[in-house]
C-alpha positions as CSV (number, residue, x, y, z in Angstrom):
1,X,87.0,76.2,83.3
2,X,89.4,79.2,84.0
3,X,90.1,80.6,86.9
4,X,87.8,83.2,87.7
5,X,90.7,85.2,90.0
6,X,94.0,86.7,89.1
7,X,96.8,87.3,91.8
8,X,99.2,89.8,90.2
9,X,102.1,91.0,91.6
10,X,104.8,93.3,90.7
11,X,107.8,91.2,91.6
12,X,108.7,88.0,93.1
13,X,109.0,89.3,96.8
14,X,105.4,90.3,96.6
15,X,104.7,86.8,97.4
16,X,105.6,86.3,100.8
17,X,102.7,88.6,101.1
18,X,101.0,87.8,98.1
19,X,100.9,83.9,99.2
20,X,98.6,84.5,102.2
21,X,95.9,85.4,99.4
22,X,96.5,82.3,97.7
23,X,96.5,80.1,100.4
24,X,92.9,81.5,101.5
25,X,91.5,81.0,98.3
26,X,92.8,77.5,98.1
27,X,91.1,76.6,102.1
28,X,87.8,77.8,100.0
29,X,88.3,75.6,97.1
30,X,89.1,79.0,94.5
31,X,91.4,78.4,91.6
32,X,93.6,80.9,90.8
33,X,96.4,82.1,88.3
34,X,98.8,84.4,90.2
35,X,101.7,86.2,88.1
36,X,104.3,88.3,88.5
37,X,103.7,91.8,86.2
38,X,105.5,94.6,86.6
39,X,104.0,98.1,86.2
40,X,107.3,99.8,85.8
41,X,109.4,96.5,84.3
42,X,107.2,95.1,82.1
43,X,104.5,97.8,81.1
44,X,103.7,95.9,78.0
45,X,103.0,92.6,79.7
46,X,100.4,95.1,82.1
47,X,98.8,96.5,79.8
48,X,98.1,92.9,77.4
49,X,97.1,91.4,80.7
50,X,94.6,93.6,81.8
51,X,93.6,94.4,78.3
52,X,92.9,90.5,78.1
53,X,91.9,89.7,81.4
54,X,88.3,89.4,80.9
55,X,88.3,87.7,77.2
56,X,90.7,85.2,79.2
57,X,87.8,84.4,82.1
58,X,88.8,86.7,85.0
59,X,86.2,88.0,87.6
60,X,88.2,89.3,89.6
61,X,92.0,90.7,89.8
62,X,94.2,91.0,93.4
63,X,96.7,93.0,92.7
64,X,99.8,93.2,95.1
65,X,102.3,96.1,95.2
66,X,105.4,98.1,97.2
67,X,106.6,100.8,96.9
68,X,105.2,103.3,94.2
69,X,102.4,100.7,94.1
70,X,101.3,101.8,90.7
71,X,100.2,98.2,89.6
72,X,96.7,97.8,91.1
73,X,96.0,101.6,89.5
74,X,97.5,100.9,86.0
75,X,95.2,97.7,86.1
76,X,92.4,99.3,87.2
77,X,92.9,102.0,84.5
78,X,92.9,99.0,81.9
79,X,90.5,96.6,82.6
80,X,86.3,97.0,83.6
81,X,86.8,94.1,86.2
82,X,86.7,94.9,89.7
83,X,90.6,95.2,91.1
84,X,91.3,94.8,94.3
85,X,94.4,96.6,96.0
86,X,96.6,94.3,98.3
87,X,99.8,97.4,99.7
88,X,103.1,95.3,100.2
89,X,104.8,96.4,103.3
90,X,107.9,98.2,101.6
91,X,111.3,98.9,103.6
92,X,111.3,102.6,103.5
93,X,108.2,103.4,104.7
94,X,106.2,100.1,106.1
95,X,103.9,99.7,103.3
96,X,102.4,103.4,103.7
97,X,104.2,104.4,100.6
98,X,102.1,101.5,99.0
99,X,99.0,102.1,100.7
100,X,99.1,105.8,99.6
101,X,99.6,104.9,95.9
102,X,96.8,102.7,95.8
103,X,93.9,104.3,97.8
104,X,94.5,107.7,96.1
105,X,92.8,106.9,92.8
106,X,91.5,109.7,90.7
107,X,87.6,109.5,90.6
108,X,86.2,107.0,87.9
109,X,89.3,104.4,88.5
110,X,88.3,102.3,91.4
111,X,90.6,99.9,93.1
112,X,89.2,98.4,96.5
113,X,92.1,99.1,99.2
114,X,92.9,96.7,101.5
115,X,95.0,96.7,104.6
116,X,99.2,96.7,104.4
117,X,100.5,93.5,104.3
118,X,99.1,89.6,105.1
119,X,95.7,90.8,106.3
120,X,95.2,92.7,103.4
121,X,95.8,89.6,101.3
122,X,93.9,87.3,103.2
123,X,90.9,90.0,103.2
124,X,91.5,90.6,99.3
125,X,90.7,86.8,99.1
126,X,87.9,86.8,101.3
127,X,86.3,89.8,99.6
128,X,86.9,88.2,96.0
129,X,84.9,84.7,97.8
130,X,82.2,86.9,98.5
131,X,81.5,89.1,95.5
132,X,82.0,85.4,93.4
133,X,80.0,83.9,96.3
134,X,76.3,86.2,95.6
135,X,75.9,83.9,92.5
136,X,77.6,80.4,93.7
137,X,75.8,78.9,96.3
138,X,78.3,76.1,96.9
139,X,80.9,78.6,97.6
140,X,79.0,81.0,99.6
141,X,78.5,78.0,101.7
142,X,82.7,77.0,102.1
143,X,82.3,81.3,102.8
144,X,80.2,80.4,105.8
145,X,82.0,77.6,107.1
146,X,85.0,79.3,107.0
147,X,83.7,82.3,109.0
148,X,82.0,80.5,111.6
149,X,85.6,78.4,111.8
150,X,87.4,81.9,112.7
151,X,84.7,82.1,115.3
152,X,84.6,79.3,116.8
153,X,88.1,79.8,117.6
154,X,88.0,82.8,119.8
155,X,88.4,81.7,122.8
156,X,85.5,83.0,125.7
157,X,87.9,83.7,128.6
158,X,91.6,84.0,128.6
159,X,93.7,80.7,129.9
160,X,95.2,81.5,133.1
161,X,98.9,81.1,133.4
162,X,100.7,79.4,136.6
């Protein structure tokens, strides 16, 4: 069976932040496919990925992105599957650059937006668990356990120091 997530990215430095997505969909037992596509470098490999994605057994699409951030738009723009918008933290300008790019979307071309940076890809993960989770009960299970694992370990009252 294919993996039902993609993890793009638009260069191999995305992955430092891109990785934190992967790693969260591994703790909950998601395969994945994660590539490096370029919406400025590659625009042909873009445009035959997304064109292909869902004949190739996507669900779902995290897209990862600095700077002009055009990749999770451009995807969006060829693809009906739901794309989820992960802003890179750029050097410039922190990953607002990014973040601007991608939640600006002209109406009709969603892309979900998440925060700048590793929580953004951890949260792209977690929101791709849950959409695939309404019709996987095994998974929206690992979803649960993994939740309740992040509350469990908040502590009640803070350790005093001596």
């Amino acid at each position: 069976m294919p993996a039902a997530i993609a993890i793009i990215m638009g260069s191999q430095s995305d992955w430092e932040t891109m990785g934190h997505a992967a790693e969260t969909l591994t703790a909950l037992g998601l395969a994945f496919e994660a590539r490096i596509i370029s919406a400025h470098r590659t625009p042909d490999r873009l445009y035959a990925f997304a064109k292909g994605a869902k004949a190739a057994g996507f669900k779902i699409i995290i897209a990862g992105a600095g700077g002009a951030a055009h990749l999770p738009g451009m995807t969006a723009a060829l693809t009906e599957l739901p794309v989820f918008g992960v802003p890179v933290e750029s050097k410039a300008l922190s990953g607002v650059d990014s973040l601007y790019s991608i939640v600006q979307m002209p109406a009709g071309i969603p892309v979900g937006t998440l925060a700048i940076g590793k929580s953004g890809a951890i949260n792209a993960a977690l929101l791709a668990a849950s959409v695939l989770a309404l019709n996987d009960p095994a998974l929206a299970g690992r979803l649960a356990a993994w939740r309740k694992q992040q509350t469990d370990a908040v502590k009640e009252h803070p350790e005093a120091s001596e």
